[in-house]
C-alpha positions in Angstrom: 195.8 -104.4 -0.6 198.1 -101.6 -1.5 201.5 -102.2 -0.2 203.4 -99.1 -0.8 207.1 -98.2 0.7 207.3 -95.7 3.5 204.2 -96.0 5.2 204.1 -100.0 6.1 204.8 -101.0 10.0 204.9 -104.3 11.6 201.3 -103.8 12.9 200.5 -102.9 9.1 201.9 -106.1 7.6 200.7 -107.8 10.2 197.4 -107.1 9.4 197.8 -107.9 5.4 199.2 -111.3 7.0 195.9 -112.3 8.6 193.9 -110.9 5.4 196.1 -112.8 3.1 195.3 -116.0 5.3 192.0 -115.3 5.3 191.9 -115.5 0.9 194.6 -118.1 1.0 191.8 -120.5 3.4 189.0 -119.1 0.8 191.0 -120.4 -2.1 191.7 -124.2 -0.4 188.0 -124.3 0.4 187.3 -123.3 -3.3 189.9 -126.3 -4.3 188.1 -128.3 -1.9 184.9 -127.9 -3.6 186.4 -127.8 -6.8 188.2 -131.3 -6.4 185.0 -132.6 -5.4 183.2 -131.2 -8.6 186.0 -132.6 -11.4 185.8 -136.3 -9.8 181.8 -136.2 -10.4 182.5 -134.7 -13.4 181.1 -131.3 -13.1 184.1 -129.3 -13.4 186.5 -129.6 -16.5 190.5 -130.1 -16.2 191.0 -126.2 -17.3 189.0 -125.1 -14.6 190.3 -127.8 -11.8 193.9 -126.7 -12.6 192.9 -123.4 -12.6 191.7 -123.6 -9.1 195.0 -125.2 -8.1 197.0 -122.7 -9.6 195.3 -119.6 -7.6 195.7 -122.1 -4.4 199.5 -122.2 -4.9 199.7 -118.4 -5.9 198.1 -117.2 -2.9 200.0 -119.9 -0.8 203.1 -118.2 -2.4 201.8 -114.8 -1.4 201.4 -116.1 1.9 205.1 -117.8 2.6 206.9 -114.4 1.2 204.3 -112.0 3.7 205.0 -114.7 6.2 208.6 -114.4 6.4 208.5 -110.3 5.5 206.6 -110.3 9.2 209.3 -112.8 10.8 212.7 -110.5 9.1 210.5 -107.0 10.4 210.4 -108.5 13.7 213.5 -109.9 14.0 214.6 -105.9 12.7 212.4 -104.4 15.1 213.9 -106.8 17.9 217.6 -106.2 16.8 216.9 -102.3 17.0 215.4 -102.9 20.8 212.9 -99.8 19.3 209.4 -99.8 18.3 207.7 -102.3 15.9 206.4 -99.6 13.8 209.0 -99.8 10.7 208.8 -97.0 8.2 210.6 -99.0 5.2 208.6 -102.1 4.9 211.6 -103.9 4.8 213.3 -103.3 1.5 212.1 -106.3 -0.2 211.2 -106.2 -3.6 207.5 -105.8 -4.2 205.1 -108.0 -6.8 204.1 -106.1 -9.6 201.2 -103.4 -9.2 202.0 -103.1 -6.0 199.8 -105.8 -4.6 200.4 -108.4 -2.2 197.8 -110.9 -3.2 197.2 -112.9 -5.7 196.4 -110.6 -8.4 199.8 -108.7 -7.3 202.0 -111.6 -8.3 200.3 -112.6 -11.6 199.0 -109.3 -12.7 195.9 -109.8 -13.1 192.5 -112.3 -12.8 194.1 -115.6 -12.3 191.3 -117.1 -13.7 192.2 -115.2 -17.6 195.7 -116.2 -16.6 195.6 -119.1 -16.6 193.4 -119.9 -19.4 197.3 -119.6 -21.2 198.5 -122.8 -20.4 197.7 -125.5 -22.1 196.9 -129.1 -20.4 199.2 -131.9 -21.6 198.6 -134.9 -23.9 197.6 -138.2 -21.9 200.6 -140.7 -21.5 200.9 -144.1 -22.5 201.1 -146.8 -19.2 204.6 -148.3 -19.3 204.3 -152.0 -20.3 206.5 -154.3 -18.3 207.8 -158.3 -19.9 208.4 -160.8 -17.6 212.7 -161.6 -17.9 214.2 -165.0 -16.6 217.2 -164.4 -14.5 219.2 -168.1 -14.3 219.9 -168.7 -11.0 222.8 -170.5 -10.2 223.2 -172.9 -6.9 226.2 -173.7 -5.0 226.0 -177.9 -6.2 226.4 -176.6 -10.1 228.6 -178.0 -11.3 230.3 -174.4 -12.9 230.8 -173.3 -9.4 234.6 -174.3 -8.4 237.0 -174.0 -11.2 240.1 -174.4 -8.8 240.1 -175.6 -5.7 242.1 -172.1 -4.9 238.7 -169.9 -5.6 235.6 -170.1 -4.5 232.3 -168.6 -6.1 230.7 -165.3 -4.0 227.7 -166.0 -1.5 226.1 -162.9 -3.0 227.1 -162.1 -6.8 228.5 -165.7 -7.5 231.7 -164.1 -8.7 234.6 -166.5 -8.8 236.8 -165.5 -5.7 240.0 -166.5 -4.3 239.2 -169.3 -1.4 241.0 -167.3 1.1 238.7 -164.3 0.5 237.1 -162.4 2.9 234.8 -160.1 0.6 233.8 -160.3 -2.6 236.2 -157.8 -5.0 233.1 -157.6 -6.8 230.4 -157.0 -4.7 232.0 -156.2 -1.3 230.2 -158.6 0.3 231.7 -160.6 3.4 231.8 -164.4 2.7 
């Protein structure tokens, strides 16, 4: 998929548009399959993630052709000419001049990606069981004065003429 300035129109890009969704569909499907094959134990974590990361660079790929088509339209519409645009659009190309996958990461995604390295598993988090007192309206702790009053909500001690909590700001 050469994608070179000068000689690209809308009916050009267009046409890298349905071959790109074309390989994007071809690498879900190989996810698919390849999801399938790591939970039966067939496929290693390097490969699985591998898969996932050429899904998400050819979904990429697809979003910036995707809205390169809708901005040449919306040129081509705003000039009232012809579709046909002899610029491609001035947007900055991925390296090599490609459009798909292999444009964006320079080479065989499958290489690429053997640079990354998977991280170490983590720990579960460990949760201990923590008594709140609760504190009921018949304690006797609750009125102090007979001029405050203990919140409905946070139990804060309260003026008796309160309307909200100063607190909490919660109506009494």
């Amino acid at each position: 998929m050469s994608f070179g300035f000068g000689v690209d129109t809308l009916g050009g890009l267009s046409e890298k548009l349905k071959q790109l969704v074309n390989e994007t569909q071809e690498h879900y499907e190989s996810l698919i399959d390849a999801n399938q094959l790591f939970k039966k134990g067939k496929v290693n974590e390097k490969e699985f993630f591998s898969k996932i990361a050429e899904y998400m660079i050819a979904s990429s790929a697809l979003s910036f052709l995707s809205v390169k088509v809708i901005l040449e339209l919306k040129t081509a519409i705003d000039k009232g000419s012809s579709i046909k645009h002899p610029t491609g659009g001035g947007f900055p190309q991925p390296s090599g001049g490609e459009l798909g996958i292999s444009g964006f990461i320079g080479g065989n995604p499958a290489k690429d990606s053997a640079q990354y390295v998977m991280p170490e598993p983590q720990t579960e988090p460990t949760f201990k069981p923590v008594d709140f007192p609760l504190k009921y309206k018949n304690d006797e702790d609750t009125n102090v004065n007979a001029n405050t009053k203990n919140c409905m909500n946070c139990n804060a001690v309260i003026s008796s003429r309160a309307k909200f909590c100063s607190k909490c700001g919660n109506a009494q």
